[in-house]
Kinemage of the C-alpha trace (Angstrom):
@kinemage 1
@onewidth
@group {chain A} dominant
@subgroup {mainchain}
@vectorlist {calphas} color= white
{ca unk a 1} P 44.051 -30.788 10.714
{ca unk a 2} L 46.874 -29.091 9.129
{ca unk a 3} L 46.471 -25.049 8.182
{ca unk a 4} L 46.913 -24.066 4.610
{ca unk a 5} L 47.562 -20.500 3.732
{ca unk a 6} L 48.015 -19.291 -0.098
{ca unk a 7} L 49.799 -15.976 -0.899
{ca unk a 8} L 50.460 -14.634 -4.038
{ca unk a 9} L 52.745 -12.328 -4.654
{ca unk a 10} L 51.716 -9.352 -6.752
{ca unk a 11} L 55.025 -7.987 -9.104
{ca unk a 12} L 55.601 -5.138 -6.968
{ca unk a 13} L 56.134 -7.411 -3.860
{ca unk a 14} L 58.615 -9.686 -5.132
{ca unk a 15} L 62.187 -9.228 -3.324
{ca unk a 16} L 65.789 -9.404 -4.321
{ca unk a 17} L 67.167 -9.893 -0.781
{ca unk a 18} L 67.330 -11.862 2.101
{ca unk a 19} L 67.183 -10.004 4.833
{ca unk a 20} L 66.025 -6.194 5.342
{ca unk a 21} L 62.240 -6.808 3.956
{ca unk a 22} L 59.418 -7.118 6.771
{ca unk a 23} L 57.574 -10.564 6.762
{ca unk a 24} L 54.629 -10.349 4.151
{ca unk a 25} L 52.923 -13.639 6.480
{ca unk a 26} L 53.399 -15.584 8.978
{ca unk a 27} L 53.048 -18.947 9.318
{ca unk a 28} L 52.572 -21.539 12.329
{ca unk a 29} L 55.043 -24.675 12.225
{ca unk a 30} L 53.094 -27.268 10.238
{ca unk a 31} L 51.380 -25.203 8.247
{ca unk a 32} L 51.219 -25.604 4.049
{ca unk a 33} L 52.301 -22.797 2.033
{ca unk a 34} L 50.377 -22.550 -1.252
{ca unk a 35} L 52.101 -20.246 -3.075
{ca unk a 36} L 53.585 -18.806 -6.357
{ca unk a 37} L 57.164 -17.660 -7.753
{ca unk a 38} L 58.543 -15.477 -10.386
{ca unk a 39} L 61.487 -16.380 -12.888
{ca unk a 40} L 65.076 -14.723 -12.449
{ca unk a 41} L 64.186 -12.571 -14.937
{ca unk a 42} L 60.729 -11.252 -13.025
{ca unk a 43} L 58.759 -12.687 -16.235
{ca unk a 44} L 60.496 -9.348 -18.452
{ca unk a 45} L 61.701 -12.117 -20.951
{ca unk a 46} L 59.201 -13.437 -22.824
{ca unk a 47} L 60.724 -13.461 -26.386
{ca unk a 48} L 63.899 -14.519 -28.025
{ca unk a 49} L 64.053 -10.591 -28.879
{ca unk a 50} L 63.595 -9.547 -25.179
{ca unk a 51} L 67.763 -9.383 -24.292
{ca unk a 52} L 67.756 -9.664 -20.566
{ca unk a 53} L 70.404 -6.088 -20.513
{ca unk a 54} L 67.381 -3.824 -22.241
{ca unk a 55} L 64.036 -5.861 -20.180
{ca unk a 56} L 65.279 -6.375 -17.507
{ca unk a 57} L 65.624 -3.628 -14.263
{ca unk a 58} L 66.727 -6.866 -11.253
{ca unk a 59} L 67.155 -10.669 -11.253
{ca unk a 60} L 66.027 -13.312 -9.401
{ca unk a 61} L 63.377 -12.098 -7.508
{ca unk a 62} L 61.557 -14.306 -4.396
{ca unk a 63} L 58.613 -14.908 -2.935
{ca unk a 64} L 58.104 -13.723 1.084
{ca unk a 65} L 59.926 -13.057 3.239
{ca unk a 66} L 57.826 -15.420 5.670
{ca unk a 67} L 57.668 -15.643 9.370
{ca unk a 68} L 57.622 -18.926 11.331
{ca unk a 69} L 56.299 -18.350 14.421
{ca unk a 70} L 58.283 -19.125 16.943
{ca unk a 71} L 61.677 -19.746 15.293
{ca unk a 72} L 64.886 -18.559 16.852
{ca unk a 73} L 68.365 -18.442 16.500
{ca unk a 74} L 70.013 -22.094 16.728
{ca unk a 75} L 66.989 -23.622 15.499
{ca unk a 76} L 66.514 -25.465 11.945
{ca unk a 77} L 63.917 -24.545 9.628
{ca unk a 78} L 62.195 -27.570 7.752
{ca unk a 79} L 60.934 -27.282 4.090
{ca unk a 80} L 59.400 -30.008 2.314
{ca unk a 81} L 58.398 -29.528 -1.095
{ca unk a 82} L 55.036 -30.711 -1.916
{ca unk a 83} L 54.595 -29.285 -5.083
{ca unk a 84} L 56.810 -27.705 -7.614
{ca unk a 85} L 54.331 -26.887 -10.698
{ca unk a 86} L 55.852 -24.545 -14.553
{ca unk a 87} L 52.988 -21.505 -14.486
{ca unk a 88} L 53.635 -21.141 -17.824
{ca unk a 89} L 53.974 -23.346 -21.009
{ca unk a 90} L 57.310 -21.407 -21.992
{ca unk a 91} L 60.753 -21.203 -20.167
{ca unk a 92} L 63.810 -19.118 -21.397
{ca unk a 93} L 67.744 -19.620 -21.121
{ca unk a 94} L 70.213 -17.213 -21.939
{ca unk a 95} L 74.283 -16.196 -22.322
{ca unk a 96} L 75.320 -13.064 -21.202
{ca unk a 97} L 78.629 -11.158 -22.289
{ca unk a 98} L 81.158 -11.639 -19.135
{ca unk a 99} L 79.002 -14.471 -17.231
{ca unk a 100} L 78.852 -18.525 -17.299
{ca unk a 101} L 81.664 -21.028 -16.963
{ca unk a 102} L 83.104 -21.214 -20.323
{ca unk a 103} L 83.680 -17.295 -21.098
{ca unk a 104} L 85.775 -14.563 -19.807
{ca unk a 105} L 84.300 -13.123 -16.412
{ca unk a 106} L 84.429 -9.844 -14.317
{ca unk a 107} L 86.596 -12.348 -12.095
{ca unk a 108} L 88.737 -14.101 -14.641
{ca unk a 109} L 89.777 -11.339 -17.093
{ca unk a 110} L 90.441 -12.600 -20.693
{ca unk a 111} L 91.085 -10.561 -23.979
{ca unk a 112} L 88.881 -12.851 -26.294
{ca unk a 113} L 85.884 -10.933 -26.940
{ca unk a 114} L 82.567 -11.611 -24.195
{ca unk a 115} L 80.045 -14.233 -25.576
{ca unk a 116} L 76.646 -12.806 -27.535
{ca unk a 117} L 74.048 -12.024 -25.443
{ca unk a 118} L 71.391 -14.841 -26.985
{ca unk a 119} L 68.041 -16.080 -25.444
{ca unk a 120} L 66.538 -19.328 -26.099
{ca unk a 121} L 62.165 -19.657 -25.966
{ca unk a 122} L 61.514 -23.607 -24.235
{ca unk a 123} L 58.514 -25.073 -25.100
{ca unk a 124} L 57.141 -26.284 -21.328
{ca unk a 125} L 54.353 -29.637 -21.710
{ca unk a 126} L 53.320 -30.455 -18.507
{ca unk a 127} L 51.015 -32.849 -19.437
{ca unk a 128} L 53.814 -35.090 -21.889
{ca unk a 129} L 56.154 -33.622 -18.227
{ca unk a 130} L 58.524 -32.866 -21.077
{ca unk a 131} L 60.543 -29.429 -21.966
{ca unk a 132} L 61.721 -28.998 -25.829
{ca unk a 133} L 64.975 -26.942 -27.083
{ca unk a 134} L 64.798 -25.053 -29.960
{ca unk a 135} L 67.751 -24.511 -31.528
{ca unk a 136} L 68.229 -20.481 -32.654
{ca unk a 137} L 70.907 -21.170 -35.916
{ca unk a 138} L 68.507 -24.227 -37.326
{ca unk a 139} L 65.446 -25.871 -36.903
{ca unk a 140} L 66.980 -28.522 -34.683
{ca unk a 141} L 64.614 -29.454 -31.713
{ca unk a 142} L 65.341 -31.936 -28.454
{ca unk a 143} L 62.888 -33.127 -26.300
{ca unk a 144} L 64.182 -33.789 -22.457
{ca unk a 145} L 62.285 -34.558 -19.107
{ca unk a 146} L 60.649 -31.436 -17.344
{ca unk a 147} L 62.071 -31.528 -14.088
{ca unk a 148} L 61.150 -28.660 -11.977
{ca unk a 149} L 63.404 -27.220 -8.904
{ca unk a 150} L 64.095 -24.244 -7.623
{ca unk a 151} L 66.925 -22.564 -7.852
{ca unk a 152} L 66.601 -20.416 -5.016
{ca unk a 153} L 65.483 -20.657 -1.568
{ca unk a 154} L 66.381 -19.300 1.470
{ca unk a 155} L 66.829 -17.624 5.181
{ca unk a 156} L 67.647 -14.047 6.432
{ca unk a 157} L 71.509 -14.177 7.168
{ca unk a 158} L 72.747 -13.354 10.340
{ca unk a 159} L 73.840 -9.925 11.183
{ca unk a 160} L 71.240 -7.973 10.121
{ca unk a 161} L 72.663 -8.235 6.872
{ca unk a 162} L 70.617 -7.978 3.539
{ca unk a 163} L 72.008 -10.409 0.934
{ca unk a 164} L 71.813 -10.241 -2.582
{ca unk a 165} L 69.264 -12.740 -4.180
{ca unk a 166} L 71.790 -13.981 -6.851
{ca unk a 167} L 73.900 -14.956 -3.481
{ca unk a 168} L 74.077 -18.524 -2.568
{ca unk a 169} L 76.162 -18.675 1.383
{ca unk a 170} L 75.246 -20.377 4.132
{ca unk a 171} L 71.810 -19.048 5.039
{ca unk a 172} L 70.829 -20.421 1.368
{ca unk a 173} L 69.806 -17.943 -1.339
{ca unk a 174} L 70.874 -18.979 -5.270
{ca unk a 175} L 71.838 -22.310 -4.511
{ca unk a 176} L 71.187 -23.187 -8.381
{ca unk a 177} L 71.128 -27.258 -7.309
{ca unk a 178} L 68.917 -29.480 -9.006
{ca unk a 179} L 68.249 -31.115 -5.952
{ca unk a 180} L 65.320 -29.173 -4.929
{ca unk a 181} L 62.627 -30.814 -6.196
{ca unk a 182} L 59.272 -32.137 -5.814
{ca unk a 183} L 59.669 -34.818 -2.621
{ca unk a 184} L 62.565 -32.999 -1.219
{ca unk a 185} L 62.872 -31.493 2.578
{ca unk a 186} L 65.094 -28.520 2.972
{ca unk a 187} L 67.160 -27.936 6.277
{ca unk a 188} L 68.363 -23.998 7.032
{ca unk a 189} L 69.940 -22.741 10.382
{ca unk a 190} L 68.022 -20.145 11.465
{ca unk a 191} L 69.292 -16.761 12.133
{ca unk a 192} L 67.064 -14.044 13.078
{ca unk a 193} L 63.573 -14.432 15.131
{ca unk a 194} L 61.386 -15.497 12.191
{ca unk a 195} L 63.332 -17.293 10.506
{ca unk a 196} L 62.053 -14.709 7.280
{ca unk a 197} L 62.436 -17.213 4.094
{ca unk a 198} L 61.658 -16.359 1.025
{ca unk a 199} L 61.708 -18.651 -2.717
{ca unk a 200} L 62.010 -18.296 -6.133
{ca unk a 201} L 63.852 -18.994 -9.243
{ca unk a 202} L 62.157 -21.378 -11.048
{ca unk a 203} L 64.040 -24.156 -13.464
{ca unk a 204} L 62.012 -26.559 -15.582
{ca unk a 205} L 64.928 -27.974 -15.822
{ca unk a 206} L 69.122 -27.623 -15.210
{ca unk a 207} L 72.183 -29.347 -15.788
{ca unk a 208} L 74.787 -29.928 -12.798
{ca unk a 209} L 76.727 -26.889 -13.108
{ca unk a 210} L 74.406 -24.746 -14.581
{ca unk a 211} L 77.034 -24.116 -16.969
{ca unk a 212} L 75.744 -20.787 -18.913
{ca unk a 213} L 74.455 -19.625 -15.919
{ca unk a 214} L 71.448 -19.893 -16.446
{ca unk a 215} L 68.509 -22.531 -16.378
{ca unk a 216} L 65.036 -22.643 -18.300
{ca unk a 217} L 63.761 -20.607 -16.617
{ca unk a 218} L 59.749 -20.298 -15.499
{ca unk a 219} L 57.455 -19.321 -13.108
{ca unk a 220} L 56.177 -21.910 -10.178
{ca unk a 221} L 53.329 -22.918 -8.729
{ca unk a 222} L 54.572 -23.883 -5.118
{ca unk a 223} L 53.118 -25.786 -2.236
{ca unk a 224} L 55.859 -26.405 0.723
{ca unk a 225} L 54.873 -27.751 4.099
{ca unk a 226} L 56.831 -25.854 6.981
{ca unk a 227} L 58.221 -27.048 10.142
{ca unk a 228} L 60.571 -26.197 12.690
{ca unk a 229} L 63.022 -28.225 14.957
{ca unk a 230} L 63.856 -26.522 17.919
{ca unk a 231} L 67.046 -26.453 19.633
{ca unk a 232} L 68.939 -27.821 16.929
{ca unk a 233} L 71.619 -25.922 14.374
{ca unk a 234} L 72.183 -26.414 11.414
{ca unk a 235} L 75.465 -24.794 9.648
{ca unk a 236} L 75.035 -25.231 6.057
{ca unk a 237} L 71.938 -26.114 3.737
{ca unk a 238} L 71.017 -29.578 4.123
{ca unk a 239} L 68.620 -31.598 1.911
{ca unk a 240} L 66.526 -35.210 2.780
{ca unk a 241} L 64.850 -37.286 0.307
{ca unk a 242} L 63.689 -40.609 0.481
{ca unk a 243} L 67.096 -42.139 -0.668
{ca unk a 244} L 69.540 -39.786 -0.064
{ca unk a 245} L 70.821 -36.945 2.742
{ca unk a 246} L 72.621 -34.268 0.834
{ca unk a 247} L 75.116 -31.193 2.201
{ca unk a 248} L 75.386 -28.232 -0.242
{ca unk a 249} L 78.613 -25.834 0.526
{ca unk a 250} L 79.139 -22.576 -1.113
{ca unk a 251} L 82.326 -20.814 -2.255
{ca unk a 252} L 84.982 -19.432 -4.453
{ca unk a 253} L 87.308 -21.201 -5.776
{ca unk a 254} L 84.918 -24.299 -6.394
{ca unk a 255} L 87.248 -26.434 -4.731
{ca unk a 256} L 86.908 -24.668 -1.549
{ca unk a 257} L 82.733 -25.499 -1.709
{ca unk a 258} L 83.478 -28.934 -2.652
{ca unk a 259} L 85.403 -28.842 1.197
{ca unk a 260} L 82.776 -27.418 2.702
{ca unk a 261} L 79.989 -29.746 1.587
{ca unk a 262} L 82.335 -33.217 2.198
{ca unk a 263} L 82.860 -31.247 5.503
{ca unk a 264} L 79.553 -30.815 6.635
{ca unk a 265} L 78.323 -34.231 5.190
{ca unk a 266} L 81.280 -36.293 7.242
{ca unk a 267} L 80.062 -34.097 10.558
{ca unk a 268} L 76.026 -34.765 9.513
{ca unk a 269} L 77.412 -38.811 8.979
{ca unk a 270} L 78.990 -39.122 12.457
{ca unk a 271} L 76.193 -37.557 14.114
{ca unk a 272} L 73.858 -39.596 12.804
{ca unk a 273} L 75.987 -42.945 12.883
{ca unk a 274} L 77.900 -42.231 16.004
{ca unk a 275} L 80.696 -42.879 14.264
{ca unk a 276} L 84.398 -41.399 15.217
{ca unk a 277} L 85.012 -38.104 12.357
{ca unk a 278} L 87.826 -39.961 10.621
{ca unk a 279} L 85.267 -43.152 10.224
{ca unk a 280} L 82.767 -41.282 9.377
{ca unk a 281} L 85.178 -39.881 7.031
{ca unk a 282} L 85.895 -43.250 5.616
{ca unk a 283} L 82.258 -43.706 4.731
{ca unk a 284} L 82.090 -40.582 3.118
{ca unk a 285} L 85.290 -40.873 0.797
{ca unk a 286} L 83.967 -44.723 -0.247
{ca unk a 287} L 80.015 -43.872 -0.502
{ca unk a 288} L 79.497 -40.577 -1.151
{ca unk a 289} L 78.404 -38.875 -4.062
{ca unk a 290} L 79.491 -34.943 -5.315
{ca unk a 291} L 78.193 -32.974 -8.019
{ca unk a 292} L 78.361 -29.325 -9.041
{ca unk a 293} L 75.134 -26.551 -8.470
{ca unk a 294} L 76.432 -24.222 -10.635
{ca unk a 295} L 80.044 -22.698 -11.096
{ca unk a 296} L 78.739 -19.118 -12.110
{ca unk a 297} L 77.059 -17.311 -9.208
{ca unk a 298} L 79.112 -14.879 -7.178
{ca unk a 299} L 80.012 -17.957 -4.926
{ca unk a 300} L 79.741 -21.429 -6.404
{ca unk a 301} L 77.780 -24.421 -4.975
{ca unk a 302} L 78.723 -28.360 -4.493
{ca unk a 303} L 76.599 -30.809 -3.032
{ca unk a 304} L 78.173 -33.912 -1.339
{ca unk a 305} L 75.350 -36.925 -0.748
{ca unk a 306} L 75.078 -40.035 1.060
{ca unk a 307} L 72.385 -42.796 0.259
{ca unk a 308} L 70.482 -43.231 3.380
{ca unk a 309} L 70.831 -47.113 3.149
{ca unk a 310} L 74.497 -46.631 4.666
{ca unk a 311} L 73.601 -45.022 7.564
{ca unk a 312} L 72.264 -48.069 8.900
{ca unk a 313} L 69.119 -47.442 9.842
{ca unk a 314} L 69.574 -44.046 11.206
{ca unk a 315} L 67.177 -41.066 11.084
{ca unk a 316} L 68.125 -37.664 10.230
{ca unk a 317} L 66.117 -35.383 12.329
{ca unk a 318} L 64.083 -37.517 13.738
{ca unk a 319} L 62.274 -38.234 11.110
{ca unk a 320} L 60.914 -34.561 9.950
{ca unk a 321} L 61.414 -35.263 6.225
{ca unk a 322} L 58.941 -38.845 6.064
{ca unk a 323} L 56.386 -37.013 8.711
{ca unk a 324} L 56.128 -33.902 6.230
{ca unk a 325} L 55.960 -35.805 3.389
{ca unk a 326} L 52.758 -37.402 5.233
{ca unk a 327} L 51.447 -34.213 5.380
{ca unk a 328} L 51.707 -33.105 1.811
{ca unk a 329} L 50.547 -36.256 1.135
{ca unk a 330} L 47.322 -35.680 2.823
{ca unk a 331} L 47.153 -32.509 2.524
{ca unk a 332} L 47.978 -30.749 -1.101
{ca unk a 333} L 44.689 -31.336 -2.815
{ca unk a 334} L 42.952 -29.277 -0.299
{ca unk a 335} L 42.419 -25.901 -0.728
{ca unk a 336} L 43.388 -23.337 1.821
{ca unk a 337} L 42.812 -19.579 2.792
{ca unk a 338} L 43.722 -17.284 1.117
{ca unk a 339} L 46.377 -14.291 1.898
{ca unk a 340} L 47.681 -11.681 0.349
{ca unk a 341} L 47.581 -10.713 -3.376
């Protein structure tokens, strides 16, 4: 029988690194993780009138860090998302002066004056699974599919470093992709004894790109089955889903993560295929798929993805991803024990 453990976080234990926090739990390989996350904005926004500059102390807070037992350096942590649920019936999105994609930044100096700082109140339905924009300068409304993700999730880095939270690199952190969803399984190298992940950053929904630089975000309900594969790297963050296998790379300029994530998916293709790198390389450039995280974070993400129906039958870690799935499957209806706050 699998073990189920539930923590919630109360406000004061919520983190804004990876790396340098002690593990709040830990967890056996296996196990399901029933637990909750904040928003970026630590749930201080609640109102169009709540300007994230005056509320707000920290961003993007997580959830943990947790400890795998038994996880080491050169192993790969497995998360598979079982359950990605809005907390609330609301979600928020804002612009910031100096920050998003189509404004002058701290990095890319311009003399046009910075954007209005402006927050937008979603209306979350999670029964109609639908999220609705209301436009701030009319009355104009737009309904669109509530997809949940989040934005965030990661490992300690290596190094004994502490990371930022709004950091997306190659231990994880603010990888802002849509990809993370309900169904997905998450691949990190691990770098310290632990492994110490921690999650967070909630989206009810987000564009590719995240172009403002920001989401809608809420808080999430979370359930996430955890495994580890021993003995086996893993250099960047990797996703599975049923249909696809997905490399994320992170960088400035945005070219430079587009690189890394073709990189690692041609390396992740030959492996799997046996293929020689330029063939594998072949396959990639023909069949592969790339799309923008975001372009705003200190270090920009692109995802490069492969349907799994190329790879000819081959199976990406031996299968992890469709035997966690079986466990959620079985699994996330039944209550567990309780941890924590």
């Amino acid at each position: 029988m699998t073990n189920v453990v539930t923590y919630r976080p109360a406000p004061g234990e919520l983190r804004y690194t990876f790396g340098g926090h002690p593990a709040v739990l830990e967890i056996e390989p296996g196990s399901l993780l029933v637990t909750s996350t904040e928003d970026c904005y630590g749930g201080a926004v609640r109102t169009v009138d709540d300007l994230p500059s005056q509320v707000c102390q920290a961003f993007n807070p997580v959830t943990g860090p947790f400890h795998v037992v038994g996880a080491e350096p050169g192993d790969t942590l497995a998360l598979h998302f079982a359950a990605i649920t809005p907390a609330r019936d609301w979600g928020v999105s804002a612009t910031f002066p100096h920050f998003g994609a189509l404004t002058g930044t701290r990095s890319t100096a311009m003399l046009h004056p910075p954007l209005e700082e402006r927050v937008w109140r979603y209306t979350i339905d999670t029964a109609a699974d639908t999220v609705t924009f209301h436009a701030r300068r009319s009355d104009h409304s737009i309904v669109m599919p509530l997809e949940p993700t989040l934005g965030t999730v990661g490992v300690a880095p290596a190094g004994g470093e502490a990371r930022s939270t709004l950091v997306p690199d190659a231990h994880g952190g603010n990888l802002d992709t849509p990809e993370i969803h309900l169904g997905t399984t998450v691949y990190l190298g691990v770098n310290v004894p632990g492994a110490l992940f921690a999650l967070g950053d909630g989206h009810a929904r987000q564009g590719q790109g995240e172009a403002c630089g920001v989401a809608v975000e809420t808080a999430m309900n979370v359930s996430v089955v955890v495994d580890l594969i021993k003995g086996v790297p893993t250099p960047w963050p990797r996703i599975e889903t049923d249909y696809r296998i997905i490399s994320i790379g992170a960088a400035r300029p945005l070219e430079d993560a587009y690189r890394i994530s073709q990189h690692d998916l041609v390396a992740w293709t030959a492996q799997l295929t046996g293929l020689e790198i330029l063939d594998a390389y072949q396959v990639v450039s023909q069949a592969g798929r790339a799309a923008p995280g975001n372009v705003c974070d200190p270090l920009y993400t692109m995802h490069a993805a492969l349907n799994k129906a190329v790879l000819a039958g081959a199976n990406p870690y031996d299968g992890v991803h469709q035997r966690l799935r079986r466990i959620a499957e079985a699994q996330i209806k039944q209550p567990g024990k309780a941890h924590g706050n």
